[in-house]
C-alpha positions as CSV (number, residue, x, y, z in Angstrom):
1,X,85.0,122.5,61.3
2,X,84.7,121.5,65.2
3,X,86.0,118.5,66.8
4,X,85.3,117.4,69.8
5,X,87.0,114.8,71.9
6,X,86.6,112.8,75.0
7,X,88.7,111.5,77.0
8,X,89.2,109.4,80.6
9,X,86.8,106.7,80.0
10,X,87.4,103.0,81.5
11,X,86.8,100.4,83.9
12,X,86.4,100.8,87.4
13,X,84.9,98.9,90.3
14,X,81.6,100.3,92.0
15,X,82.1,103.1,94.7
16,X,85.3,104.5,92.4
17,X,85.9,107.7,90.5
18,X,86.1,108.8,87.0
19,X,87.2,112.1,85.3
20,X,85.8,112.6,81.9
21,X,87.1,115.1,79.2
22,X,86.1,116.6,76.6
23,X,88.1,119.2,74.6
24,X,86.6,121.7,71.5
25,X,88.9,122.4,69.2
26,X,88.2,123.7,65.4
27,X,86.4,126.7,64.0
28,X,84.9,128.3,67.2
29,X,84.2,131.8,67.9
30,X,82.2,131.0,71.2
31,X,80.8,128.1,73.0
32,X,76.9,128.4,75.1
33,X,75.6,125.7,76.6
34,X,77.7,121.9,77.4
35,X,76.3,118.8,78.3
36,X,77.3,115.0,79.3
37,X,75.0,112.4,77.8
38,X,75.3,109.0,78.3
39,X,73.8,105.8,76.1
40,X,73.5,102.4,78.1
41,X,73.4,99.2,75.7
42,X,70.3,98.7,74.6
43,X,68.8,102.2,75.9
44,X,68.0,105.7,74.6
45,X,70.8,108.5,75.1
46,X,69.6,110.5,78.1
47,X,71.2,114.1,79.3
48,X,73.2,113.9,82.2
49,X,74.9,117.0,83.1
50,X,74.6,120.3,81.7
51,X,76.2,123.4,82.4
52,X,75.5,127.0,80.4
53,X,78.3,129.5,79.9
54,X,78.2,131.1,83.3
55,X,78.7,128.1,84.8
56,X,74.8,126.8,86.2
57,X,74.6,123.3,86.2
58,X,71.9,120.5,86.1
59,X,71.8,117.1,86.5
60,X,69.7,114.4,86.3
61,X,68.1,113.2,89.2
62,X,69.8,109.7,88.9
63,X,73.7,111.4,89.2
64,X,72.5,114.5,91.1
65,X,75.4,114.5,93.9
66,X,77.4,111.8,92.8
67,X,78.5,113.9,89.3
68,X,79.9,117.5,88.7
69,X,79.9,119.1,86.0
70,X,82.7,122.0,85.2
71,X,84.0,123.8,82.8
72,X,87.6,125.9,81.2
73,X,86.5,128.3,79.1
74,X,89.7,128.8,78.1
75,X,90.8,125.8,77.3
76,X,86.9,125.2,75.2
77,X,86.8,121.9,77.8
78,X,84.0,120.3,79.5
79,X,84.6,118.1,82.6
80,X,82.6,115.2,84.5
81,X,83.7,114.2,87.4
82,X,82.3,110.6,88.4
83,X,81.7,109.6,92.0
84,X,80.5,106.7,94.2
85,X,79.9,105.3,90.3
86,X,77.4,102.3,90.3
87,X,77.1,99.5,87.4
88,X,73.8,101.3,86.3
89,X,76.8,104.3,85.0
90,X,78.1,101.8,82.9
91,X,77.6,103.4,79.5
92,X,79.0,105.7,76.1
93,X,79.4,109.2,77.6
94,X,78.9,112.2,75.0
95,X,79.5,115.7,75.0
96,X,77.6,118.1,73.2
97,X,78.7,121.5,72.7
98,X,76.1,124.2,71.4
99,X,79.5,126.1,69.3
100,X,79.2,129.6,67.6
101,X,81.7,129.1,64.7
102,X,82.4,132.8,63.5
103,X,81.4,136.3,64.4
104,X,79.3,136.6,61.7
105,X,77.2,133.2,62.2
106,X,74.5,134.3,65.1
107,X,73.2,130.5,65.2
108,X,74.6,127.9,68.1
109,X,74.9,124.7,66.3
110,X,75.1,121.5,68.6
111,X,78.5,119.1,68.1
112,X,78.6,115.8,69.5
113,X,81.7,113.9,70.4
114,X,82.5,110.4,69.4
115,X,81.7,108.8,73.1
116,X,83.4,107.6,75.9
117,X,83.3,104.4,77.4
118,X,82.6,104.0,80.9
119,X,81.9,100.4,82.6
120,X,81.4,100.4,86.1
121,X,82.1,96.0,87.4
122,X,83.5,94.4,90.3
C-alpha cells in the first residue's frame, strides 16, 4: 500500500518559479530511483527529471538548467524546482517512485502519483 502525492502545482506567468512535491508515504522499506514526468494535453508523458538514490540527476534536454531535481530521503520526498518556466511547461506533472515495500520483497515496483497541474500564461 504506497501513496504518493504531489503537491505545489498552479498558474504562473512565463519567466516565474514553481516548487513541486511529491511525498511517499505507505508500505515502504526503501525507495531507488525518482522521477518527474510531465503530460501536455494532447501529448505523450515524457520523463523530465530523474534522480537515483545517491542523488545523480538527469534531465531532459528541454528543462536541462531551468529544473532541479532533489530529494529527502528522510522524509521519502521528491522535489522539482521550476525556473524561467515557459508556456511549453504547461502540463500534469508525475512522480514515479521505483519503492521497495518490505525486506523480504527484492523487486522495485514503480508508483505513480495522481499529477500535478502546472500552467504556465501571461
Amino acid at each position: 500500500q504506497v501513496q504518493l502525492a504531489e503537491s505545489g502545482g498552479g498558474l504562473v506567468q512565463p519567466g516565474g518559479s514553481l516548487r513541486l512535491s511529491c511525498a511517499a508515504s505507505g508500505t515502504i522499506f526503501s525507495i531507488n530511483t525518482m522521477d518527474w514526468y510531465r503530460q501536455a494535453p494532447e501529448k505523450e508523458r515524457e520523463l523530465v527529471a530523474t534522480i537515483t538514490s545517491g542523488g545523480r540527476t538527469n534531465y531532459a534536454d528541454s528543462v536541462k538548467g531551468r529544473f532541479t531535481i532533489s530529494r529527502d530521503n528522510a522524509k521519502n520526498t521528491v522535489y522539482l524546482q521550476m525556473n524561467s518556466l515557459k508556456p511549453e511547461d504547461t502540463a500534469v506533472y508525475y512522480c514515479n517512485a521505483e519503492i521497495q515495500p518490505s525486506r523480504t520483497v527484492s523487486a522495485y515496483v514503480k508508483h505513480w502519483g495522481q499529477g500535478t497541474l502546472v500552467t504556465v500564461s501571461s
